[in-house]
Structures are given as structure tokens and as C-alpha cells.
C-alpha positions in Angstrom: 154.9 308.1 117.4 151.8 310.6 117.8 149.1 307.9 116.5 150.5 305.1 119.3 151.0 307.9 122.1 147.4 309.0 122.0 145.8 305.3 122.4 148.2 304.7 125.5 147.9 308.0 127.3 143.8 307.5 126.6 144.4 303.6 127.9 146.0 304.9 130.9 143.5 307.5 131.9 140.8 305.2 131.9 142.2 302.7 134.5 143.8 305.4 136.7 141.9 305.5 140.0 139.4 308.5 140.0 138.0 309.9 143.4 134.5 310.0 143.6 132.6 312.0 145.8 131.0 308.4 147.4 133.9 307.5 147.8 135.1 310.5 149.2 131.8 310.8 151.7 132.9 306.7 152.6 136.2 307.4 153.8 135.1 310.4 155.8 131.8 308.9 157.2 132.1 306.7 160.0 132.2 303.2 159.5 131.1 301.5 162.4 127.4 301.4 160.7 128.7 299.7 157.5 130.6 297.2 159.7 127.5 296.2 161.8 125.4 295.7 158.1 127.6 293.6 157.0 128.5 291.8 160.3 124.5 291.1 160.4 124.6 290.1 156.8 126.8 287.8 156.9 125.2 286.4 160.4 122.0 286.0 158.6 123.4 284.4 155.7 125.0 281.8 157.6 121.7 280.8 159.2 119.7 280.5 155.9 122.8 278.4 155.4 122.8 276.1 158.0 118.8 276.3 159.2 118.1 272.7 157.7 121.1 271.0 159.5 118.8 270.5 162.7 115.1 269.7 161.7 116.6 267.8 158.2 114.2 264.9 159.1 111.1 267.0 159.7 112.0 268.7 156.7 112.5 265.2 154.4 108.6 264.1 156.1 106.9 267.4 155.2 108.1 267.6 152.0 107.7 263.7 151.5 111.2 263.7 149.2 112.2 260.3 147.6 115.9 258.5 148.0 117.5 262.5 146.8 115.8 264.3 148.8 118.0 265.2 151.5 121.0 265.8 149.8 119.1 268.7 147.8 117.5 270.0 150.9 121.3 271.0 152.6 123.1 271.4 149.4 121.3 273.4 146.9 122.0 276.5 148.5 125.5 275.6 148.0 125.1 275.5 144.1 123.5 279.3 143.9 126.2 280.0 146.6 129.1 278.5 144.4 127.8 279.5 141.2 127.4 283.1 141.3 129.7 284.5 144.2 132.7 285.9 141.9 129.8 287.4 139.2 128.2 289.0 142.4 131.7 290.2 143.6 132.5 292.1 140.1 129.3 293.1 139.6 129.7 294.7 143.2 133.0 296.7 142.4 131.5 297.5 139.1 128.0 298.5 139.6 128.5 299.5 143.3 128.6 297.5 146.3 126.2 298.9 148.4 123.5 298.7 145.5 124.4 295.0 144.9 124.2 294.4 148.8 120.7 296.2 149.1 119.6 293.8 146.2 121.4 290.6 147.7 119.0 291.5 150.9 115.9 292.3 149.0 116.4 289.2 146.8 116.8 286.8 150.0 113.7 288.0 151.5 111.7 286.9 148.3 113.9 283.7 148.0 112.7 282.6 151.9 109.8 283.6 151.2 109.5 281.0 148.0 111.0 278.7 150.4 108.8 279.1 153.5 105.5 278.4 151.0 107.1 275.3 149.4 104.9 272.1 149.7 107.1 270.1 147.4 111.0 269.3 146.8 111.4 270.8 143.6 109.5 273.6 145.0 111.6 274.1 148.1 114.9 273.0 146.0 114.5 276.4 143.7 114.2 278.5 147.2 117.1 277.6 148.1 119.3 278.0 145.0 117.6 281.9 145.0 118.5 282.5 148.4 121.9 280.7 147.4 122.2 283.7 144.4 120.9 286.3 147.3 122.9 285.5 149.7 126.6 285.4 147.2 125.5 288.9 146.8 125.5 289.8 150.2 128.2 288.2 151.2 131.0 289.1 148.4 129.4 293.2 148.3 129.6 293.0 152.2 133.9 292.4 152.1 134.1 294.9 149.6 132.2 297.4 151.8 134.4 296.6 154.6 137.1 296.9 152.1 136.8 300.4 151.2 135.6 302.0 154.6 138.7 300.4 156.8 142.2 301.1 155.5 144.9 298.6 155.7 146.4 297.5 159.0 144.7 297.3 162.2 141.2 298.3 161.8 140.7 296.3 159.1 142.2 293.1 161.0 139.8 293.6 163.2 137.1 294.5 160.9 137.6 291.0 158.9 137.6 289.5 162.2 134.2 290.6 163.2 132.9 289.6 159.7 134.4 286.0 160.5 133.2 285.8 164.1 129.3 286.3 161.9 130.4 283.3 159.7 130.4 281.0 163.7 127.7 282.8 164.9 125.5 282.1 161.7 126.7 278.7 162.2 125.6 278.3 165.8 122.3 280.4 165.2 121.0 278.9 162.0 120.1 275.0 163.5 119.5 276.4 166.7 116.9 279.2 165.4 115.3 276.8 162.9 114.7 273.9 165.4 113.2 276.1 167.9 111.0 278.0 165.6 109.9 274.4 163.8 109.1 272.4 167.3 106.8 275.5 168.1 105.1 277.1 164.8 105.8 274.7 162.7 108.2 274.0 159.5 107.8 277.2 157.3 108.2 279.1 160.6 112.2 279.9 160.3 112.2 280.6 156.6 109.2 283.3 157.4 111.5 285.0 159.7 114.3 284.8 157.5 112.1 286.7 155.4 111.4 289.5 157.5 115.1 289.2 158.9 116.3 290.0 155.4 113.9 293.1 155.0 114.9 294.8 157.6 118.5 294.2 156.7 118.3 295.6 153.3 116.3 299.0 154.8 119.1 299.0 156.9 122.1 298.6 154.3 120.4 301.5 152.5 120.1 303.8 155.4 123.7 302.8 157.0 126.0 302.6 154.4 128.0 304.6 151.9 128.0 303.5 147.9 131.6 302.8 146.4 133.0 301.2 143.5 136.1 300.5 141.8 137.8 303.5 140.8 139.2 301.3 138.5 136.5 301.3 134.9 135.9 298.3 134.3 133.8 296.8 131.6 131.1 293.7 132.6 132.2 290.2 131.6 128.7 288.4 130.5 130.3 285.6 128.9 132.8 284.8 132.0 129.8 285.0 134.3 128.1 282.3 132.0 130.9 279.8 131.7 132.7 280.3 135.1 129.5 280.6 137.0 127.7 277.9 135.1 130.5 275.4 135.4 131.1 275.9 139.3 127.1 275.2 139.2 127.0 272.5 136.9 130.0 270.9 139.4 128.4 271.4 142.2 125.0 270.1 141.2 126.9 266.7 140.1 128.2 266.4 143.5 125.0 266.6 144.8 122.9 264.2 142.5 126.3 261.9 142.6 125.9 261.3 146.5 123.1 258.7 145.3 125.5 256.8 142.6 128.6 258.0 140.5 127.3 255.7 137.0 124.0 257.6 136.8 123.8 259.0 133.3 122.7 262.3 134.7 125.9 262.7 137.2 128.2 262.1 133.5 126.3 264.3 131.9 126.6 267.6 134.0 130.5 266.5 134.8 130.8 266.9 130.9 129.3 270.0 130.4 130.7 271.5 133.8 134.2 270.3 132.3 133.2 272.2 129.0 131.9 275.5 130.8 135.3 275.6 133.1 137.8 275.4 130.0 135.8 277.4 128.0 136.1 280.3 130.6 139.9 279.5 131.1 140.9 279.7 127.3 138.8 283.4 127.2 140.2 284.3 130.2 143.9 283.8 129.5 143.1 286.1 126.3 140.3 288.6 127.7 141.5 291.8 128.6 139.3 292.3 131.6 138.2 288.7 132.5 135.9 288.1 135.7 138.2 286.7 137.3 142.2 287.0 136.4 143.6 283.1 136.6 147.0 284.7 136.5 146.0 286.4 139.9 146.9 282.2 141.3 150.9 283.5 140.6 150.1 286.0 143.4 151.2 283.5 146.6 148.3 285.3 149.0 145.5 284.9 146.7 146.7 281.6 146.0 146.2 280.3 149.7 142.9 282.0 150.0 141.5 279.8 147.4 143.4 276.8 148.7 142.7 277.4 152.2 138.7 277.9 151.5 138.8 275.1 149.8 140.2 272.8 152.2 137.9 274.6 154.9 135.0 273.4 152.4 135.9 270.2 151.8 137.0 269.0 155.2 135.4 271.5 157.8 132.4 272.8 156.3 131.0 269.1 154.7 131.7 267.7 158.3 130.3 270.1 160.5 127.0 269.9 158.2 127.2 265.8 159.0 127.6 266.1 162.7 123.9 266.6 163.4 123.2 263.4 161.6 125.8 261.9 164.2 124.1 263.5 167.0 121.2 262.2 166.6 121.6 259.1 164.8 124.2 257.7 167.2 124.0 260.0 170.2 120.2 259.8 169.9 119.6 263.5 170.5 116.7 265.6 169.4 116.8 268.1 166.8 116.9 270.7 169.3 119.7 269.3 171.6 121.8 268.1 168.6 121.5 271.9 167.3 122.6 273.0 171.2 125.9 270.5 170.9 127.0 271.9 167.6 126.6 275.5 169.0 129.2 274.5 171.3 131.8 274.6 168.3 130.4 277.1 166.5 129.5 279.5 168.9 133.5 279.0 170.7 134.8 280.1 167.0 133.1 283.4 167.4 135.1 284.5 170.3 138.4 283.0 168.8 137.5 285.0 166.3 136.7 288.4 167.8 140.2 287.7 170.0 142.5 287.3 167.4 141.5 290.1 165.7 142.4 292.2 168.7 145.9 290.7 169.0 147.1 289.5 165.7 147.6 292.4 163.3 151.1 292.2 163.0 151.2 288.1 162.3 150.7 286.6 158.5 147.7 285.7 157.9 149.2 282.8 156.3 150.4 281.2 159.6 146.8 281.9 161.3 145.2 280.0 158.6 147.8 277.3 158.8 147.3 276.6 162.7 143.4 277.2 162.5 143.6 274.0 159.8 146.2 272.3 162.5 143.4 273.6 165.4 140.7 271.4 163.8 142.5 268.8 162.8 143.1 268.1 166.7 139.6 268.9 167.8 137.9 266.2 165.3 140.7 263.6 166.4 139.0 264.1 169.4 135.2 263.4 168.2 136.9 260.0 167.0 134.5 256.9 169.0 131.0 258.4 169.2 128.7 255.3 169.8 125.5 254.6 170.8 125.9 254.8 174.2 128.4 258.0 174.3 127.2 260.5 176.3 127.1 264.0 175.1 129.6 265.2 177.1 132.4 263.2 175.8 132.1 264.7 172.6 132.4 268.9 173.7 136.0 269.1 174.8 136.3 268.3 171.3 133.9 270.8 169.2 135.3 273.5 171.8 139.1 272.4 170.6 137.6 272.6 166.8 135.7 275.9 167.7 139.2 277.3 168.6 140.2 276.8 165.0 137.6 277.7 163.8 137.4 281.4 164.9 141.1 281.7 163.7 140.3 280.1 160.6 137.3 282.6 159.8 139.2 285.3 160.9 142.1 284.9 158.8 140.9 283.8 155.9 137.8 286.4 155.8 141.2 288.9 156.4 143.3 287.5 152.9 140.4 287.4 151.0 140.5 291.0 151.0 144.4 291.7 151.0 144.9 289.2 148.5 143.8 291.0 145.6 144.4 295.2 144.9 142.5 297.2 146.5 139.5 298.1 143.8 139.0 294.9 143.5 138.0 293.5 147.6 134.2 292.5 146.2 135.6 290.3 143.7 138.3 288.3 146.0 136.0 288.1 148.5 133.9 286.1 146.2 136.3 284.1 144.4 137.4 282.9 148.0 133.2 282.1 149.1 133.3 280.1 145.3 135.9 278.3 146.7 134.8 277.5 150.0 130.9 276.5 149.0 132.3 274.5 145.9 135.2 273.1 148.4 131.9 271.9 150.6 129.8 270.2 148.0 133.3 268.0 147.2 132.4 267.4 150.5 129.7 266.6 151.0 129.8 264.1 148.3 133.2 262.4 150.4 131.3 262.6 153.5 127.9 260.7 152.6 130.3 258.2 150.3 132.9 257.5 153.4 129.9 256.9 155.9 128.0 254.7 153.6 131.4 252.7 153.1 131.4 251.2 156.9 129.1 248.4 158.1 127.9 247.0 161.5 125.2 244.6 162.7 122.6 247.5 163.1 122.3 251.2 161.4 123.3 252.7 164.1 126.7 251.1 164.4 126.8 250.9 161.0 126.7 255.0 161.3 128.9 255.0 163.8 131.5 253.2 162.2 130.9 255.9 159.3 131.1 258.7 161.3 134.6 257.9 162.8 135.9 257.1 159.4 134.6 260.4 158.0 136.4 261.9 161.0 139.3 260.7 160.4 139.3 261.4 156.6 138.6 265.4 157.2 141.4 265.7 160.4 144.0 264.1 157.8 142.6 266.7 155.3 142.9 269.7 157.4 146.2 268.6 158.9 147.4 268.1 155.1 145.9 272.0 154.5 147.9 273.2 157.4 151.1 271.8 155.9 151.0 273.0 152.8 149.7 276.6 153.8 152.4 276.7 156.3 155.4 276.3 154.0 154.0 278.1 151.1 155.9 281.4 150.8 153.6 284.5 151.7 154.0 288.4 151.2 154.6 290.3 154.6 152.0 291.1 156.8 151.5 294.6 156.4 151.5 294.3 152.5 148.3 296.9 152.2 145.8 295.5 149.6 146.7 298.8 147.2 150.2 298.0 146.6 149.6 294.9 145.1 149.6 295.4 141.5 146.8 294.4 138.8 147.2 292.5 135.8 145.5 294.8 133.8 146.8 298.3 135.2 149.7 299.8 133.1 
């Protein structure tokens, strides 16, 4: 009995939550200055994001990219994105969160910079997949700050909401910003200031915020990060190269070894003691529908919105600029959703807010449905302000489970299992998009792009709709479940 007690009572000490005087100094400093970092974060994030949506045909002429081109210009930040959000989210709770947030920063202020002095695709391309990597950093590390300074309940609700109103105003910001600073200083203009934008932000994260980690000890999992991380890449960079034809040996080949990579991690994860990422945590209902729901927001919301400047000025014939303005419109209506229902919706499942943002958008795209050449403008705004709606409860809530869904140590971590989710979700769909658009015909381009347009409408609104239904009848833990109480795998 003595030589099994000792093991178990040494087991047990290790993973019993220690207080450390960080973490002590978090919870008794004032956390309005972590929220704003992170809030700003996430804000500028979103705009590296989204900056080439608007000036994507300015970008394809500078760059002078063949028939691939564009798909690598808006969805290579997607595979750094994808790729390494849940290593940047342990590594957070492990290491600290405020040191991996400060490098996230410092790292997308050298990946913009790469970016901004590209003269060539492949050039450009690797820019993009840094400040993909930077920006997973900042984005997981910034939820598990927010995590650890606001306690369950009401402040964090709206906490999580002000995070996810960033997510629209990035969204709104990014085209806008990078089509105003292109048109007047040129095309490496908005990736220079998103290099100085990304300075000042990690001076700030330094100066503003409290370090914290898991009081949990946890050891590093290398060989998870390499086959989960490599496999969500691998995926996500045959989506992209697939947009130009499925039978390309290339497209076969990194579907293989992403199918590979992805078992490999689930056969030594399902045996690991202290896996990256738990796949038994998909039992937990809460953590289940955050993946599922930022999935379905990537697939169907996400791959859309990123096609709707294509629609704006391919059939709408707007400019860059005005296309950027239109879009705003939805975006920028979802950061006020968002901000409002994180004032009035603490006590309501975060499930059911998730579920009617889906049903939201759903309605708003129905009502994009018929765009044609000669469609003003203004037919089309009742329905991004509809979608915006949606949005901004869709943000809000799902930015809120991806931290509740998993225990408390571990916020970094769900935060970016649900981003991996969401940027993988939107390379799927991309790759439906472009293939659902180039489907349609008509007796010039533009009708021909029309006709592809509404079809990809209709495809994403019967997606989200789908999304809503299935959230909605999935059983959920209550409300108020704090993040703390719900138990880890690997505790005793």
C-alpha cells in the first residue's frame, strides 16, 4: 500500500491548482486595461484578416500572380491561422499568456512588415502565413487573458462580448482601412501601418497586463503540435490550391498526408496523458457546439462574407472603396449587436444565442438573394444590416462558450481549438464558395457571376439555417455553469 500511495498523493499534488503571486496580483489588479489589449488585439487581427478583401484586384496586378493567385492572397492567412491556434492556446496556459500575447504582437509586426516589402506571390504568400501564426497567438492568449482576470457570470459576458464586437469591427475596418490607405499611398501602405499598429500593441500588452498561467502543470505536447497543427495546415492548404481543380496531383497529395497527420494525432491523443488538445473533451455538450458552431460560422458566414466584395463590384460595379463601405454596413451593425447582448443576456444559454445568431444570418443572406447588374446598392443593405444582427450575437456568444466550455486553467487553449475551427471551417469555404459560383452560367461574366452569387447565397443561408437547428436541440449545461466546475480529463 505504501509504494502505490506515494506515486498518487505525488500525482495529485502536481495537478492541484497552486496560487501564484501573478496570479494573485491579476485578480486583484484591475482589468479594464487587459480587456482593452485584447479588445484591440483582436480588432487588429481581424483587419490583417480581412485587409485584402477590398483592393484584391490591385493586389493580383501588383503582384502580377498567375491563375492561383488570388486564392493564396485571401486564404493563406487562414492556413497559419488554422494551423497553429490550439499550439498557441496551450502554449499560452503553459508558458504564460501574456508572454505568448506580447510575442503574437511582436511577431505580427515583422510578419506585415515581410508582407508590406513583398514584390512577388510567393513572397507576399509567406507574409501572410507568419502573420497567420502571429496573429493565432494573439488571438487564443487574448481569451485566456480575459479568462483569468473576469470571473464567471456577468462581467465576463460582457467581457466576451466586447472581444466579439472586435471580431465585426476588425471586419468592417480591415477592407475599409486597406482600400483607403492603397487608393492614396499606394499598395504596401496598409500592411506598413499594420506594422506599426502591431508595435504599439505589444508595448502596450506588456505595460497593461498581468502574466497568468495554468495553475494546473502541464507538460508541452511537441508531437501533438506537429501532427494536429500540421494536418489542420496541410487541409487547409488543399482547400486552397483545390479551388483551381480537385484531380491535381498536388491537391491528392497534401489530402493524404493531412489524412495521415490527423489520425496520427488522434491515436496519440486517445493514449497521451496530457494531449494538446483532449478529443474526449467533444463528450462535453458545450465544447462540442463551440466547435460545431465555429465551424459552421466558417464554412457558411465567414467564406461568404469574404466573397461579397467580389459581388460588389463584379455585379454591383462598385469600387474597391465603396464595396469596402457596403460590407461595413454588416459588419460594423454586428459590433453593436454585440456590445448589446452582452449587456442583457447573462442569464440566457449561450447555446440558444448561437442558435438564433445562425437563424439571424440565414434570414439576412435570403435577403441578398437577386443582386444583378443593374441592382442598386441600396437594395442589398436591409439585408447585410439583418445579417449584421446575427452576426454580433453570433460573435458574442460563441467568443463567450469558447471560454466556458473548457475548465477554467485551460481558457487559452478552448479559445483556440474554437478559432481552429472557425479559420479551417472558412477555408471549406472558401473552396464551396469559388466551386458553387463557377458552377452557374450566363451569356456574359457578369450574369454569369450573378447567377453564382445567388446560388452561393442560397447554399450558405441553408447551411446556417441547418447550424441553427442542430445547435438549438443539442442539449447544453445551464447557463451559469462557471468554467471551473467543469471537470478535466486529466485531474484526479
Amino acid at each position: 500500500m505504501p509504494t502505490t500511495a506515494a506515486p498518487a498523493a505525488r500525482t495529485a499534488s502536481a495537478a492541484r491548482p497552486t496560487t501564484t503571486a501573478a496570479s494573485a496580483s491579476a485578480r486583484r489588479r484591475p482589468p479594464g486595461g487587459t480587456l482593452a489589449v485584447v479588445v484591440a488585439g483582436t480588432l487588429l487581427v481581424l483587419m490583417t484578416y480581412t485587409a485584402p478583401l477590398a483592393v484584391l484586384p490591385d493586389t493580383v496586378r501588383y503582384l502580377d500572380t498567375g491563375p492561383t493567385g488570388p486564392a493564396w492572397i485571401l486564404s493563406s492567412i487562414s492556413l497559419g491561422l488554422s494551423a497553429t491556434q490550439l499550439a498557441a492556446g496551450s502554449l499560452a496556459d503553459i508558458l504564460g499568456r501574456r508572454r505568448v500575447f506580447v510575442a503574437g504582437a511582436a511577431g505580427l509586426a515583422v510578419a506585415s512588415a515581410v508582407t508590406a516589402l513583398a514584390g512577388n506571390l510567393a513572397l507576399f504568400v509567406t507574409g501572410r502565413v507568419l502573420q497567420g501564426i502571429a496573429g493565432a497567438a494573439v488571438l487564443a492568449a487574448g481569451l485566456g487573458l480575459v479568462g483569468q482576470v473576469f470571473p464567471a457570470g456577468a462581467a465576463r459576458v460582457r467581457a466576451t462580448a466586447a472581444v466579439g464586437a472586435a471580431i465585426g469591427g476588425g471586419i468592417a475596418a480591415g477592407p475599409l482601412a486597406a482600400a483607403g490607405l492603397t487608393r492614396t499611398a499606394g499598395h504596401s501602405a496598409p500592411y506598413w501601418a499594420g506594422t506599426a499598429a502591431a508595435v504599439l500593441l505589444a508595448a502596450a500588452a506588456a505595460l497593461a497586463t498581468t502574466e497568468s498561467r495554468s495553475p494546473v502543470r502541464r507538460r508541452l505536447d511537441p508531437l501533438g503540435a506537429l501532427t494536429l497543427g500540421g494536418g489542420i495546415g496541410t487541409l487547409t492548404a488543399a482547400l486552397v490550391q483545390g479551388r483551381q481543380g480537385w484531380t491535381q496531383t498536388g491537391v491528392f497529395v497534401l489530402l493524404g498526408t493531412a489524412a495521415v497527420l490527423l489520425a496520427a494525432y488522434a491515436a496519440t491523443a486517445l493514449r497521451g496523458r496530457e494531449p494538446m488538445l483532449d478529443l474526449r473533451l467533444l463528450r462535453r455538450p458545450r465544447f462540442a457546439l463551440s466547435i460545431f458552431g465555429s465551424v459552421v460560422t466558417g464554412i457558411a458566414v465567414i467564406s461568404l462574407a469574404s466573397y461579397l466584395p467580389t459581388l460588389f463590384q463584379g455585379v454591383l460595379g462598385l469600387s474597391p472603396l465603396q464595396s469596402a463601405a457596403l460590407l461595413a454596413t454588416w459588419s460594423g451593425t454586428s459590433v453593436a449587436a454585440a456590445v448589446l447582448i452582452g449587456r442583457f443576456s447573462a442569464g440566457v444559454r449561450a447555446q440558444r444565442q448561437v442558435a438564433l445568431g445562425l437563424a439571424v444570418i440565414a434570414v439576412g443572406f435570403l435577403a441578398l438573394y437577386g443582386m444583378g447588374p443593374h441592382t442598386s446598392w441600396a437594395r442589398v443593405v436591409p439585408g447585410l444590416f439583418v445579417a449584421g444582427i446575427g452576426l454580433g450575437f453570433l460573435n458574442a456568444s460563441g467568443t463567450r462558450l469558447a471560454v466556458e466550455s473548457v475548465p477554467a486553467d485551460r481558457a487559452a487553449m478552448g479559445a483556440g481549438a474554437a478559432n481552429a475551427a472557425r479559420y479551417t471551417g472558412a477555408s471549406l469555404g472558401g473552396a464551396l464558395v469559388v466551386a458553387v459560383v463557377q458552377s452557374a452560367g450566363g451569356r456574359t461574366p457578369v450574369d454569369a457571376l450573378a447567377a453564382g452569387g445567388d446560388r452561393a447565397i442560397l447554399v450558405a443561408a441553408a447551411l446556417t439555417l441547418l447550424g441553427a437547428a442542430i445547435t438549438f436541440t443539442v442539449r447544453g449545461e445551464p447557463a451559469h455553469t462557471p468554467a471551473a466546475a467543469v471537470r478535466d480529463p486529466h485531474r484526479p
